[in-house]
C-alpha positions in Angstrom: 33.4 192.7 107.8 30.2 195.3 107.9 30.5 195.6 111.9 34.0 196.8 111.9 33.1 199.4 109.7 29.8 200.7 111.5 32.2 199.6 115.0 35.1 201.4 113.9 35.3 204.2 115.9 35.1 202.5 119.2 37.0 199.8 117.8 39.6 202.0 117.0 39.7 203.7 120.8 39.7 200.2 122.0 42.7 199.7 120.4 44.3 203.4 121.2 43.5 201.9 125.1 45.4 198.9 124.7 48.5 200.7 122.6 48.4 203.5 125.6 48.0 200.9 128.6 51.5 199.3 127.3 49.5 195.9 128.0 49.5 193.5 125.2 49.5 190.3 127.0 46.8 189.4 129.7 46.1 192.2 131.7 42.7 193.9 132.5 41.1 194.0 128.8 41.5 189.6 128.8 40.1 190.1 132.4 37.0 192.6 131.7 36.3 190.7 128.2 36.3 187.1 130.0 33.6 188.8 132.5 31.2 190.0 129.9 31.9 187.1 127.7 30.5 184.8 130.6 27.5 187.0 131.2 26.6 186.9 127.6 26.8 183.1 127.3 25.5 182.6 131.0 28.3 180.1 132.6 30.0 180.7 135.6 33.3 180.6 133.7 34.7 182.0 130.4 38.7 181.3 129.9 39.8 183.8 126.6 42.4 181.5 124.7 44.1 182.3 121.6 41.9 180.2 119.1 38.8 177.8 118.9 40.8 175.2 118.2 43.1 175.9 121.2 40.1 176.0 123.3 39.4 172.6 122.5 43.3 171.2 122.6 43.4 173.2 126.1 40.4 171.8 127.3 41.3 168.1 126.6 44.7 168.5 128.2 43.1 170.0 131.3 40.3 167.1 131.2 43.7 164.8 130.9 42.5 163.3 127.8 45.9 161.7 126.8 47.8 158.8 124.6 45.6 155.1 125.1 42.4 157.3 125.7 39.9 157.0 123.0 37.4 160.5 122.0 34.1 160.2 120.3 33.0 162.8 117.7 31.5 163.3 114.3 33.2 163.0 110.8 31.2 165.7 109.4 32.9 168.9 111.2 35.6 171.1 110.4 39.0 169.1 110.7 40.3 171.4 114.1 37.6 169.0 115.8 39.2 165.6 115.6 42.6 167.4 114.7 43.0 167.9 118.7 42.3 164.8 120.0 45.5 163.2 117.9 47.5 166.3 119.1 46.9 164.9 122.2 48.1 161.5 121.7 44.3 159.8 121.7 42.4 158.5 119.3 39.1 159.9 117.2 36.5 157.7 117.2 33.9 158.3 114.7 29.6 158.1 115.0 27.9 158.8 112.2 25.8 162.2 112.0 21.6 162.3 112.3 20.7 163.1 108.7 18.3 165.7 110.2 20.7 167.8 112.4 23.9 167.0 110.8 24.7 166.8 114.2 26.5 163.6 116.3 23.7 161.2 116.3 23.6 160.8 120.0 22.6 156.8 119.5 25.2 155.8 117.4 27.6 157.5 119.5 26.6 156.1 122.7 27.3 152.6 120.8 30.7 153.1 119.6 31.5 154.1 123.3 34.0 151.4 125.1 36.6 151.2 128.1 39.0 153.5 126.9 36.5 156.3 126.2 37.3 159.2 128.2 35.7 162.3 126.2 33.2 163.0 123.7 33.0 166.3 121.4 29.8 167.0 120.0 29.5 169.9 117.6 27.0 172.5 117.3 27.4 172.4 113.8 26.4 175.8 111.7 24.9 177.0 115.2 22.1 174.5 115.9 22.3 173.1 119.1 23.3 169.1 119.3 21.2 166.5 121.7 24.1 165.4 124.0 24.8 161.6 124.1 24.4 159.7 127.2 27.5 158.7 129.0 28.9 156.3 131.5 30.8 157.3 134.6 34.1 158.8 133.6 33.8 160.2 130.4 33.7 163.7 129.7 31.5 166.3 127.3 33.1 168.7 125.3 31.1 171.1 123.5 32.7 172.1 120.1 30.1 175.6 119.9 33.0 177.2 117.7 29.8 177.5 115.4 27.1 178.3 118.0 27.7 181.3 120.6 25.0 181.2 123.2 23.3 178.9 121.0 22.7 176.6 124.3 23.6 176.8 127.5 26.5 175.4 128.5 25.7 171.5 129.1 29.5 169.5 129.3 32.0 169.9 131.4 32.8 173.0 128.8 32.3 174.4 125.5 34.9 175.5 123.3 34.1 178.4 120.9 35.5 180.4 118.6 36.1 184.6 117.4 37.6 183.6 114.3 36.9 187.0 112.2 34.1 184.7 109.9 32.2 184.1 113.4 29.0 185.7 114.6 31.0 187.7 116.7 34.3 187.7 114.9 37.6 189.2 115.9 40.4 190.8 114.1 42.4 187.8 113.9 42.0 184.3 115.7 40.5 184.2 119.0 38.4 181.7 120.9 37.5 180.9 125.0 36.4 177.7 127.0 33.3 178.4 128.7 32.4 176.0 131.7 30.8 175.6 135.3 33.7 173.7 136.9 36.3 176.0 138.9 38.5 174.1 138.9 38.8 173.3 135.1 38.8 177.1 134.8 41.9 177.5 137.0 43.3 174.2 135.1 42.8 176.0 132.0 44.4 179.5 133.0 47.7 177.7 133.7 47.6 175.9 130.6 47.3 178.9 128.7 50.5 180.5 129.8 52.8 177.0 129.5 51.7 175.6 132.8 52.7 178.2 135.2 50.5 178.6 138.1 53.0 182.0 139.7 56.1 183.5 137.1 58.7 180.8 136.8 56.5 177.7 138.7 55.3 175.4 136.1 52.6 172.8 137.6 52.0 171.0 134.2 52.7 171.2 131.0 50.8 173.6 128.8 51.2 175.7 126.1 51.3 179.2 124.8 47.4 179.4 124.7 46.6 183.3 125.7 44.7 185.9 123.5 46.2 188.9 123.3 44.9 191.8 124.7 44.1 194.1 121.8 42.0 190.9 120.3 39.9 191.1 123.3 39.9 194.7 123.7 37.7 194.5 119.6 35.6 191.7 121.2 34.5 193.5 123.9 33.3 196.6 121.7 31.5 193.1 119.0 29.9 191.3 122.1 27.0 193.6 122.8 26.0 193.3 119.6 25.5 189.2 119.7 22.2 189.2 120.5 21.6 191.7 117.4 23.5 189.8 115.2 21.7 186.8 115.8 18.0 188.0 116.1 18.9 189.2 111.9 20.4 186.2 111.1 17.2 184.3 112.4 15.2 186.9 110.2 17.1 186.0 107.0 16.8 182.1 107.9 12.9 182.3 108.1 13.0 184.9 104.8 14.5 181.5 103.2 12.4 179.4 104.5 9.4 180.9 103.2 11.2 181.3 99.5 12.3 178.0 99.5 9.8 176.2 101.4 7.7 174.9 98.3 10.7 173.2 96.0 10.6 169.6 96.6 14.7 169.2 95.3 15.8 171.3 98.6 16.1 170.2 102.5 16.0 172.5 104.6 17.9 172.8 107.6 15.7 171.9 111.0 13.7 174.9 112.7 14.8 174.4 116.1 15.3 176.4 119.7 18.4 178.2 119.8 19.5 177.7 116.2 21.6 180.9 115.5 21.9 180.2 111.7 26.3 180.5 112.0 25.0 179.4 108.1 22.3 178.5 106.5 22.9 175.1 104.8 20.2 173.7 102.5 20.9 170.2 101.1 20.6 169.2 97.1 21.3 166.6 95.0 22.7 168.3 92.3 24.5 170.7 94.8 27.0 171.1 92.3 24.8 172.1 89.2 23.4 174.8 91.7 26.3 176.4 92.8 28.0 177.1 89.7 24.3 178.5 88.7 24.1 180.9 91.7 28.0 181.7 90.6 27.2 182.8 87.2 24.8 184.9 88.9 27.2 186.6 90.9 25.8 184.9 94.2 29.2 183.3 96.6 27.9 180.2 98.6 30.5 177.8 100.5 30.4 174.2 101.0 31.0 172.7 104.5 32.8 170.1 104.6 33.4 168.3 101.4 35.4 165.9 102.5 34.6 164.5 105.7 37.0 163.9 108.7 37.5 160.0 108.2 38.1 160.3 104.7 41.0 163.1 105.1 44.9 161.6 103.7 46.0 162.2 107.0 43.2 160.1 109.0 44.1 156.7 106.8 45.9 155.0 109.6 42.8 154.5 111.5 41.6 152.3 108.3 37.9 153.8 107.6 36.8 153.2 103.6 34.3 155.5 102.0 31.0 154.2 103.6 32.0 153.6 107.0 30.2 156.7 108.1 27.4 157.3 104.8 25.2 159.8 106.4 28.4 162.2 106.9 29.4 161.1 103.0 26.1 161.8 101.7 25.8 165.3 103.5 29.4 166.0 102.3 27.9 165.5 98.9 24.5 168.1 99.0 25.1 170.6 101.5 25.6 174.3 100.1 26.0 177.5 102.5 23.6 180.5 101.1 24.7 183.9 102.1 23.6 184.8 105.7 24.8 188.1 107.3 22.9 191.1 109.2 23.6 193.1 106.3 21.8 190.9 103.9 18.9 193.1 102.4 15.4 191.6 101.5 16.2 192.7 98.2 19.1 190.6 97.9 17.8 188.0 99.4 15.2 187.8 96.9 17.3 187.8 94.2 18.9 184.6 95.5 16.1 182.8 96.5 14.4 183.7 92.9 18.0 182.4 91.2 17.8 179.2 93.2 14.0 178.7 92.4 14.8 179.5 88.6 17.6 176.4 88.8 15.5 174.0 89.5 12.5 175.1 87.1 15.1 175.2 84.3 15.9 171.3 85.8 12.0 170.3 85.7 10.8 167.5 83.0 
């Protein structure tokens, strides 16, 4: 990654601190990088746990999400987001996505919810904000924002997000944090992370071995005041694309919105296929997200969906194609993709 490299020097006394201090678990460098990580994202709270998706497992246990409870999310996100739900002896129930967003259409999944509904998990997905669902009395919003960093504020009753090194703000290995307003879920969550102990040797629930080390978080806190940096370029690149590949009818774009911090930029195509081995031959990587979606995965067959139970989140899985986006991406470069992309679909013209 570019920022380690023009980091490195301060990342590497970070690390001499943490080597010196003889504190690898916990300790001040979790406690000062939970601090600054709640400014940054502006919520009262920020618990550092040892991966996005344990920020979401950790955060359903401490919501008491459990076996006969049912969880509402979308089909069309990385697998960790329903994956944690059936750790936790519930059940994912799917909503389709809003063709628009990609994101949780907040409709649908206000109609799939029923008695035994205690959470639902929106995601941000590729760092635009999602329109939260309306909810009865009881059930809970969890904010999957693995994908969106101070992309919103903090809406639920907490967001999980992530510092997987591929992230915005990216560690040197995995890392993530819940972020929320309640207190008291914050102290539920800090005795989760360490297997339920609220003092040494006094476990007051059952929890799991959740922390983040303290030499991850020491690297974070050198990457986090760059966020806003990172994300004002990313934001520059998304509306260099827009302007190159605002005139060809064959792409869809993804929505201009508030907050969108552009984790990727994901056009959609029909022939999403034919393009990306074009753009390989070309030298150019792009990434597809997610090709198979979450109720069509082997593992997910027992709860009995057949390929068009959810077609928005099919049809997506079919046409969406990543583009590079990074600070580092030059106008030059940038050019030379969009001009590759434009020459496709001339070459594809009657």
């Amino acid at each position: 990654m570019a920022d380690n490299i023009a980091l490195r020097a301060e990342i590497d006394a970070a690390i001499a601190r943490v080597l010196d201090s003889g504190r690898f678990i916990g300790g001040p460098e979790v406690a000062a990088f939970e601090h600054a990580l709640a400014e940054a994202a502006g919520a009262p709270f920020a618990v550092a746990v040892s991966s996005g998706t344990d920020a979401l497992l950790a955060s359903l246990i401490a919501l008491g999400v459990g076996p006969g409870d049912e969880v509402v999310t979308t089909p069309f996100s990385f697998f960790a987001t329903a994956e944690v739900i059936c750790r936790v002896g519930a059940v994912p129930v799917f909503a389709d996505i809003d063709p628009e967003t990609l994101n949780l259409d907040p409709v649908r999944a206000r109609a799939v919810m029923g008695p035994r509904t205690r959470a639902v998990i929106p995601v941000h997905l590729f760092g635009l904000p999602a329109t939260l669902p309306e909810c009865p009395p009881g059930v809970a919003i969890l904010e999957d924002a693995a994908q969106a960093l101070s992309a919103a504020p903090v809406r639920g009753a907490a967001a999980a997000v992530s510092f997987f090194p591929a992230k915005v703000i990216g560690g040197i290995g995995d890392g993530g944090a819940v972020l929320t307003g309640d207190a008291a879920l914050a102290e539920t969550l800090r005795e989760l992370r360490v297997h339920g102990a609220r003092e040494r040797d006094v476990h007051a629930r059952i929890g799991g071995n959740f922390r983040l080390d303290a030499i991850h978080a020491a690297v974070l806190a050198v990457k986090l005041p760059h966020l806003g940096r990172r994300i004002a370029a990313r934001r520059a690149i998304a509306a260099r694309y827009r302007a190159g590949l605002g005139g060809l009818p064959a792409v869809r774009l993804p929505p201009e919105a508030a907050g969108h911090i552009y984790s990727q930029f994901v056009i959609r195509t029909a022939d999403r296929d034919g393009l990306r081995a074009h753009l390989r031959h070309a030298g150019i990587d792009t990434a597809i997200y997610y090709p198979r979606p979450i109720h069509m995965q082997p593992c997910m067959a027992g709860l009995g969906h057949e390929r068009g139970a959810f077609p928005e989140a099919e049809r997506a899985a079919g046409e969406v194609l990543a583009l590079p986006i990074y600070p580092e991406l030059g106008p030059g470069d940038q050019a030379f993709i969009i001009a590759t992309i434009a020459d496709f679909f001339a070459r594809a013209a009657p």
